[in-house]
VEXLUMVEX-366883 format. One record per residue (C-alpha): x, y, z; chain; residue in three letters. Coordinates in steps of 0.5 Angstrom, whole numbers. Example, Ala and Ser with C-alpha at 12.3 -4.5 7.8 and 13.67 -1.06 7.14 Angstrom:
// VEXLUMVEX-366883
@px->25, py->-9, pz->16, chaine->A, residu->ALA .
@px->27, py->-2, pz->14, chaine->A, residu->SER .
//
This chain:
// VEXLUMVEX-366883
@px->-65, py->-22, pz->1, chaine->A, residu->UNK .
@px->-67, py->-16, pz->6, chaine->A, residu->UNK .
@px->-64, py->-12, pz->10, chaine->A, residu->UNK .
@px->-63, py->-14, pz->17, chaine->A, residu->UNK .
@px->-64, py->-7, pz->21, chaine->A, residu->UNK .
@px->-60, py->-7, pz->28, chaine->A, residu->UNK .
@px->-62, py->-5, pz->34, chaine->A, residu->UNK .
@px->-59, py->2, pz->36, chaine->A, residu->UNK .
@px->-58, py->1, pz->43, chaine->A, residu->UNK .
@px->-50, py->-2, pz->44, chaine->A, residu->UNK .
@px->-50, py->-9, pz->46, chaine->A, residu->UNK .
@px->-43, py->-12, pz->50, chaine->A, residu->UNK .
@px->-38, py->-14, pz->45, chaine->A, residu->UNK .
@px->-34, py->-20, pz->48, chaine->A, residu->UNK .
@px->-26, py->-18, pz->49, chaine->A, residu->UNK .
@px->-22, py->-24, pz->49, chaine->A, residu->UNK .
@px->-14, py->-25, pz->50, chaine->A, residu->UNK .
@px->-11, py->-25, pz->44, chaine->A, residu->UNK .
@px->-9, py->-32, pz->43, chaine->A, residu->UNK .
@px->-4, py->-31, pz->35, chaine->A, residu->UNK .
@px->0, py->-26, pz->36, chaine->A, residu->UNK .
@px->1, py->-22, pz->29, chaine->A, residu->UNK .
@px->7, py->-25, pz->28, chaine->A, residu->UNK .
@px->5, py->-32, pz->26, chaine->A, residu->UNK .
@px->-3, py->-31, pz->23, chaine->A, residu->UNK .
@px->-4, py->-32, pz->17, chaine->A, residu->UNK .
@px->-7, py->-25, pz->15, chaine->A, residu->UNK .
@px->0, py->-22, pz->18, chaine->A, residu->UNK .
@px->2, py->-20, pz->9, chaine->A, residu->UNK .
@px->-4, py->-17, pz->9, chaine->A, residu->UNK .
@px->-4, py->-13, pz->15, chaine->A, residu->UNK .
@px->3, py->-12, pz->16, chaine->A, residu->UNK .
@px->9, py->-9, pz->12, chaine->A, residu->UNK .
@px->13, py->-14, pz->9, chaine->A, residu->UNK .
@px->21, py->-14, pz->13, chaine->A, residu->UNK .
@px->19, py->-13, pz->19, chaine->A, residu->UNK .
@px->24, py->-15, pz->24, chaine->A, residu->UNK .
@px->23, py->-19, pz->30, chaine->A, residu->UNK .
@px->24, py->-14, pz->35, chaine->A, residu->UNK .
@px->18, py->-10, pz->30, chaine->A, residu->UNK .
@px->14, py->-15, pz->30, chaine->A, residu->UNK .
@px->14, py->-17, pz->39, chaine->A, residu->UNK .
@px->14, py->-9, pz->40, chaine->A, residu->UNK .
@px->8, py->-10, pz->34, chaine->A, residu->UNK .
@px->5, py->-16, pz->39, chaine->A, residu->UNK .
@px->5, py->-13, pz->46, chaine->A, residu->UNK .
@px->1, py->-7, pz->42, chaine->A, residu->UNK .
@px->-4, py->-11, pz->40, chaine->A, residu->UNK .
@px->-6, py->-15, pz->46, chaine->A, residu->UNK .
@px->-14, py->-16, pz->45, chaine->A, residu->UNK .
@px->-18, py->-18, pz->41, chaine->A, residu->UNK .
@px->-26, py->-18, pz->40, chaine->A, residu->UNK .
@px->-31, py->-23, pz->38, chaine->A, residu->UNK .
@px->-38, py->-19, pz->35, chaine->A, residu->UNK .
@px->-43, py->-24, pz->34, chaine->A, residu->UNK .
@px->-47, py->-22, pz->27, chaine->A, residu->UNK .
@px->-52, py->-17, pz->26, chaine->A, residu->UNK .
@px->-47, py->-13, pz->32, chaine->A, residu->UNK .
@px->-44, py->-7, pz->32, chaine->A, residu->UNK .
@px->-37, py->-6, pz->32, chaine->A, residu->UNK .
@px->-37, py->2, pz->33, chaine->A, residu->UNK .
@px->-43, py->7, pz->30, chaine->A, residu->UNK .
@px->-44, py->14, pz->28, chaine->A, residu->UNK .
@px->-42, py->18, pz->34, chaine->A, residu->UNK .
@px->-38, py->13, pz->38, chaine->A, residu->UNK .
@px->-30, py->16, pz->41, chaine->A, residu->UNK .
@px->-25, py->14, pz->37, chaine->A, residu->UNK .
@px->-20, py->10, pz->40, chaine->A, residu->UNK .
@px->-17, py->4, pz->36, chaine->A, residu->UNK .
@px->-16, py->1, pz->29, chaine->A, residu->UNK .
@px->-20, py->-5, pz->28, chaine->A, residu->UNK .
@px->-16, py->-11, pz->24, chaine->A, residu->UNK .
@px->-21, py->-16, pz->21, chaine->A, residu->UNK .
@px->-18, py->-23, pz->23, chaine->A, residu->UNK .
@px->-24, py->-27, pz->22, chaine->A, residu->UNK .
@px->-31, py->-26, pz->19, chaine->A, residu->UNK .
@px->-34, py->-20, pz->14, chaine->A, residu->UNK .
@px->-37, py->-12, pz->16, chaine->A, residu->UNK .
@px->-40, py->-6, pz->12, chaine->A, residu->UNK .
@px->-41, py->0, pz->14, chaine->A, residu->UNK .
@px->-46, py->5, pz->13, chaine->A, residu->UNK .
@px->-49, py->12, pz->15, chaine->A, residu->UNK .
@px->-56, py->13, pz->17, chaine->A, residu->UNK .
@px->-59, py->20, pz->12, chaine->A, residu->UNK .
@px->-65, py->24, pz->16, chaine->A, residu->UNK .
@px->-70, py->21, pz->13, chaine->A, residu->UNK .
@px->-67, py->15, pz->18, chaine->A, residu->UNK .
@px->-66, py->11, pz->11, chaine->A, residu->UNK .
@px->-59, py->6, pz->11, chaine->A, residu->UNK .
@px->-53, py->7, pz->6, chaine->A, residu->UNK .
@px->-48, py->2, pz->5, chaine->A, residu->UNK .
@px->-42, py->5, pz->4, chaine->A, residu->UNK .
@px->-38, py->-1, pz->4, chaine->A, residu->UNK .
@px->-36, py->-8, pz->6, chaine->A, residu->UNK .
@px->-29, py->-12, pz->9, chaine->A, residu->UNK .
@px->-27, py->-18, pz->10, chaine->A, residu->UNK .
@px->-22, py->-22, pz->13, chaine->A, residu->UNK .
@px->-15, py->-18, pz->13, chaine->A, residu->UNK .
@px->-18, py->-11, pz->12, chaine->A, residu->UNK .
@px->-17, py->-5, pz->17, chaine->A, residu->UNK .
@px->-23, py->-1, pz->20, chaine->A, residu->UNK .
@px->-24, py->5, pz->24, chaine->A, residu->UNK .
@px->-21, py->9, pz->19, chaine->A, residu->UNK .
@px->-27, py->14, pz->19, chaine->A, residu->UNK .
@px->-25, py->17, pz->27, chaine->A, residu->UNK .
@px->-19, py->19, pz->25, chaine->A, residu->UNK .
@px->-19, py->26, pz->22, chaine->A, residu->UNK .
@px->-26, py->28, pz->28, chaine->A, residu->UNK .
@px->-23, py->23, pz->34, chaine->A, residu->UNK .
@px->-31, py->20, pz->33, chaine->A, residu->UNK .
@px->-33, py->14, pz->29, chaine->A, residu->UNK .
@px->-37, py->17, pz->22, chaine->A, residu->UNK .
@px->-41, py->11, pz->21, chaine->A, residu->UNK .
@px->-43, py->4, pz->23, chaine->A, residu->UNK .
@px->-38, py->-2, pz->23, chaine->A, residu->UNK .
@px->-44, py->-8, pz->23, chaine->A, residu->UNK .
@px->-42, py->-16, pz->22, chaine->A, residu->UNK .
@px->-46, py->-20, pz->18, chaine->A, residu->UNK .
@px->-43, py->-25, pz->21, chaine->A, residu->UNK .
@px->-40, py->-28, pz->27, chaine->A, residu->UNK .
@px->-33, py->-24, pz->26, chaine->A, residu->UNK .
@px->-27, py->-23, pz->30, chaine->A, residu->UNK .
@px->-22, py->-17, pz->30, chaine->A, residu->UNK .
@px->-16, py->-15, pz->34, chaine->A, residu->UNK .
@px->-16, py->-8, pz->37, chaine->A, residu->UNK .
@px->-10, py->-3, pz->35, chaine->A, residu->UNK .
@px->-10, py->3, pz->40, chaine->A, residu->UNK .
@px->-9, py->8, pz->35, chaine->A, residu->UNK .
@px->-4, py->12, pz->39, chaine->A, residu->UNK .
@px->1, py->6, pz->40, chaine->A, residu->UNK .
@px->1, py->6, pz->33, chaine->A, residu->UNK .
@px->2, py->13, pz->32, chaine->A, residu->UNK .
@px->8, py->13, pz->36, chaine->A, residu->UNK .
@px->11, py->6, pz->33, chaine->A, residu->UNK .
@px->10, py->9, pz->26, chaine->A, residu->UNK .
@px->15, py->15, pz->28, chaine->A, residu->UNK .
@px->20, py->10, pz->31, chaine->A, residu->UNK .
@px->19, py->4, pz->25, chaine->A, residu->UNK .
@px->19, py->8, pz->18, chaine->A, residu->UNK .
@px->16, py->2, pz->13, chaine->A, residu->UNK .
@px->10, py->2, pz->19, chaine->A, residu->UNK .
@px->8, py->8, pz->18, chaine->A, residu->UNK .
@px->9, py->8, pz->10, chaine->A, residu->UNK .
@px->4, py->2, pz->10, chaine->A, residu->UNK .
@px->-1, py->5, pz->14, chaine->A, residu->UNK .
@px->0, py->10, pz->9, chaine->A, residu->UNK .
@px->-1, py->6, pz->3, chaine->A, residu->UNK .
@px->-8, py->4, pz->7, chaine->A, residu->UNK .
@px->-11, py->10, pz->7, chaine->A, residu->UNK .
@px->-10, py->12, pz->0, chaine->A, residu->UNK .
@px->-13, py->5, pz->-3, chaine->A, residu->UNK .
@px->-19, py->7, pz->1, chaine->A, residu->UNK .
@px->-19, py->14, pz->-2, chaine->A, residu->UNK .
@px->-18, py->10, pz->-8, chaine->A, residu->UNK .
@px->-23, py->6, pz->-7, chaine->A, residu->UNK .
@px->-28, py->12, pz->-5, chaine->A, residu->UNK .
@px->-26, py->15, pz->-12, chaine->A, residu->UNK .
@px->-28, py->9, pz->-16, chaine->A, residu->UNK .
@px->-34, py->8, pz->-13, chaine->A, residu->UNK .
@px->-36, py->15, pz->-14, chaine->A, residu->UNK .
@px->-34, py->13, pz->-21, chaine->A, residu->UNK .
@px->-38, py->6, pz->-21, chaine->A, residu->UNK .
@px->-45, py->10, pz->-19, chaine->A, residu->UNK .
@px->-43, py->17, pz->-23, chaine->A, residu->UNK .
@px->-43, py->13, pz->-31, chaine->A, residu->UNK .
@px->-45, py->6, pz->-30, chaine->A, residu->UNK .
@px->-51, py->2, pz->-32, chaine->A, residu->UNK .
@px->-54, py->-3, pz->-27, chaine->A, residu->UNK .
@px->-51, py->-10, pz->-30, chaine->A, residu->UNK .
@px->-44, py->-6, pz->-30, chaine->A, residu->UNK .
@px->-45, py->-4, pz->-24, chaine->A, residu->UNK .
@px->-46, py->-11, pz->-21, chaine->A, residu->UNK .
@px->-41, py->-14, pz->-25, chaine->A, residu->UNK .
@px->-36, py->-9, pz->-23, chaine->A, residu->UNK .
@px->-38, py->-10, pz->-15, chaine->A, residu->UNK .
@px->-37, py->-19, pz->-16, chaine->A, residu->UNK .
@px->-30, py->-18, pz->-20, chaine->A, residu->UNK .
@px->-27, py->-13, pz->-14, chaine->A, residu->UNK .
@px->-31, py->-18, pz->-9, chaine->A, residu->UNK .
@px->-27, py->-25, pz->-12, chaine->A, residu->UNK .
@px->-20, py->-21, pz->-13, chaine->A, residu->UNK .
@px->-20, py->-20, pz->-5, chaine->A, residu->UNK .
@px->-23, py->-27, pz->-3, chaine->A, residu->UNK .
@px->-18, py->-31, pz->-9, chaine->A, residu->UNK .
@px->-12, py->-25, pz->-5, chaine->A, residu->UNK .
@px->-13, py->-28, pz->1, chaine->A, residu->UNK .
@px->-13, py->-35, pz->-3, chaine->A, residu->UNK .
@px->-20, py->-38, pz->-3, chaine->A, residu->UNK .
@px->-23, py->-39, pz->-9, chaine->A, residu->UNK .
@px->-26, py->-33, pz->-15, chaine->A, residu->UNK .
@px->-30, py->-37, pz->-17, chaine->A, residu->UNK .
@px->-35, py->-40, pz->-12, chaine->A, residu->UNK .
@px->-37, py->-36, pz->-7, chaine->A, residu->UNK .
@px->-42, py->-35, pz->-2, chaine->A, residu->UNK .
@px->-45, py->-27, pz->-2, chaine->A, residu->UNK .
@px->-45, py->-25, pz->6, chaine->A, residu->UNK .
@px->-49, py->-19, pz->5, chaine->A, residu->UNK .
@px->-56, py->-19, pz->2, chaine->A, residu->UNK .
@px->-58, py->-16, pz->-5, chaine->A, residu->UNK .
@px->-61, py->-11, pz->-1, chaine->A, residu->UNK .
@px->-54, py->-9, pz->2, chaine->A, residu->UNK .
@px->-51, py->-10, pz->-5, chaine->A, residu->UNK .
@px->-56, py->-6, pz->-8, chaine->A, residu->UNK .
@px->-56, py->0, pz->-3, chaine->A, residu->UNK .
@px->-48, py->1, pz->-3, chaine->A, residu->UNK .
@px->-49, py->1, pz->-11, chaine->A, residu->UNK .
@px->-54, py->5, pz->-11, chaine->A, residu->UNK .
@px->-60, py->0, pz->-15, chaine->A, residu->UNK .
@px->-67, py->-2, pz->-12, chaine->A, residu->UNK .
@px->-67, py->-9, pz->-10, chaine->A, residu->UNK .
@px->-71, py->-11, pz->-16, chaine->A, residu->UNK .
@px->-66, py->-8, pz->-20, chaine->A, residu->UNK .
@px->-60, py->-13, pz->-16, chaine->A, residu->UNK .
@px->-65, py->-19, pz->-17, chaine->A, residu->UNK .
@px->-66, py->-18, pz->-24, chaine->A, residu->UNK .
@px->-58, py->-16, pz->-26, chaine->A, residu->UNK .
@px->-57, py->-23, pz->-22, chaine->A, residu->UNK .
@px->-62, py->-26, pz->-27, chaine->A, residu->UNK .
@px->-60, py->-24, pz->-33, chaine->A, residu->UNK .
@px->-52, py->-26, pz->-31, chaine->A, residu->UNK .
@px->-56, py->-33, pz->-30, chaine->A, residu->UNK .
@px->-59, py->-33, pz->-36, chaine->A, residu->UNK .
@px->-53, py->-31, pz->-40, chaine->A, residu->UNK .
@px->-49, py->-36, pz->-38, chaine->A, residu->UNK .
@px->-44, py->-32, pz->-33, chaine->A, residu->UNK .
@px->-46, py->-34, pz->-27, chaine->A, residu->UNK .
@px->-49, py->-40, pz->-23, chaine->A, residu->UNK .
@px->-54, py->-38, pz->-17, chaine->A, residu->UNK .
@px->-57, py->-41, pz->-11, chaine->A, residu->UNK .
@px->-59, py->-37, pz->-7, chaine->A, residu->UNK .
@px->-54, py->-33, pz->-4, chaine->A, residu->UNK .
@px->-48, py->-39, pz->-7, chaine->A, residu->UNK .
@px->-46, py->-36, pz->-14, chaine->A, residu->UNK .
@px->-42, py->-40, pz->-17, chaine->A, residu->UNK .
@px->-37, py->-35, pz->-23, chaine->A, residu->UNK .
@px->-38, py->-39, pz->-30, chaine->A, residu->UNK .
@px->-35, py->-34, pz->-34, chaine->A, residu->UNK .
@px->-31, py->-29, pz->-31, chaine->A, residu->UNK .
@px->-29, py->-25, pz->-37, chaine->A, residu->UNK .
@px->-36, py->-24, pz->-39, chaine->A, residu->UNK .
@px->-36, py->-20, pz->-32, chaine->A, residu->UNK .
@px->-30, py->-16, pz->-35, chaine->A, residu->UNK .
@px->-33, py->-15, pz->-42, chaine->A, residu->UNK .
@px->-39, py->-12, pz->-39, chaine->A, residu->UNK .
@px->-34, py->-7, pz->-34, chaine->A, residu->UNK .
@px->-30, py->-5, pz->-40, chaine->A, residu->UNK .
@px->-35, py->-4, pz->-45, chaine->A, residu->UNK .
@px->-37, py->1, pz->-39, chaine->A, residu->UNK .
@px->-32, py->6, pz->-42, chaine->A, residu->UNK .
@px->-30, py->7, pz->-35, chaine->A, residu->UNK .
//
């Protein structure tokens, strides 16, 4: 699986009219805090006007762009990277259906990475100071918002600790167990999966070498842990994914 590199000039993203108002989606609990009142969730709706198709291998936003909305992933998955000086991408992580971006904007006003769909992809566009000023009126708006912020933080912490004191296999096995909870969160299936970013993206946000990626994928092939066509894995032994994690000592 090889990198797909995207061309850096900007193409037109299509804006749509928002056809599924946040009250009835049905990502609304993984978006929104839960109990919000009817007249919440209208004042909630009438921000969240548009939506954006970005068709695979686009950018949503890159490095540098004005930052002026969060993005709520209806449909499809993303990653983000940054590009270092020597022009080499990094990928810092990857989000799927329900999950917010355009987080990194927020302390600069300019985006700090590139969002790119790696495949067709659909989020709803949040004017970020509409949201700052229904946060100040809605107290459990602004905590949940809050709440996301700080599991992106935990999650940069974990990854620092998965990169910093794991071996390859741990590395691997660590990123499919986080990857199948949040699909199984939104109720599809933990065990049968298809990988939407290639093995050299995988490789690049755990920090391994491509070669490294196939063979760890191998060897779980070999020990009966998982089942492996292509970018299709099926999970036989989810907890012999997890022994690997735990025995990590992390």
């Amino acid at each position: 699986m090889s990198e797909t590199h995207c061309s850096t000039s900007h193409v037109p993203i299509r804006i749509e009219p928002f056809k599924v108002a946040c009250s009835g989606c049905n990502l609304r609990e993984l978006c929104l805090p839960l109990g919000m009142s009817e007249a919440q969730l209208e004042r909630l709706d009438s921000m969240v006007a548009t939506r954006r198709s970005v068709a695979r291998g686009e950018a949503l936003f890159r490095v540098g762009d004005a930052f002026a909305a969060l993005y709520a992933i209806r449909a499809g998955f993303f990653k983000t990277n940054v590009s270092s000086e020597d022009g080499r991408d990094q990928v810092t992580g990857f989000q799927m259906a329900g999950e917010l971006l355009g987080l990194d904007g927020i302390g600069t006003d300019r985006h700090t990475c590139d969002a790119i769909a790696l495949e067709d992809s659909q989020v709803c566009l949040i004017p970020f100071h509409q949201l700052e000023d229904l946060s100040r009126e809605f107290s459990d708006l602004q905590r949940h918002f809050h709440r996301i912020m700080s599991r992106e933080i935990v999650r940069d912490h974990g990854v620092m600790l998965l990169l910093g004191s794991m071996r390859a296999e741990e590395r691997l096995a660590a990123f499919l167990l986080n990857l199948t909870q949040r699909l199984r969160t939104r109720g599809y299936s933990a065990s049968s999966l298809v990988l939407r970013m290639t093995r050299e993206e995988i490789g690049s946000y755990l920090g391994l070498k491509l070669e490294t990626v196939s063979r760890a994928f191998s060897k779980f092939q070999e020990d009966g842990l998982l089942d492996v066509k292509q970018r299709q894995i099926h999970v036989l032994k989810p907890e012999g994914l997890q022994a690997l994690v735990n025995g990590s000592g992390c």
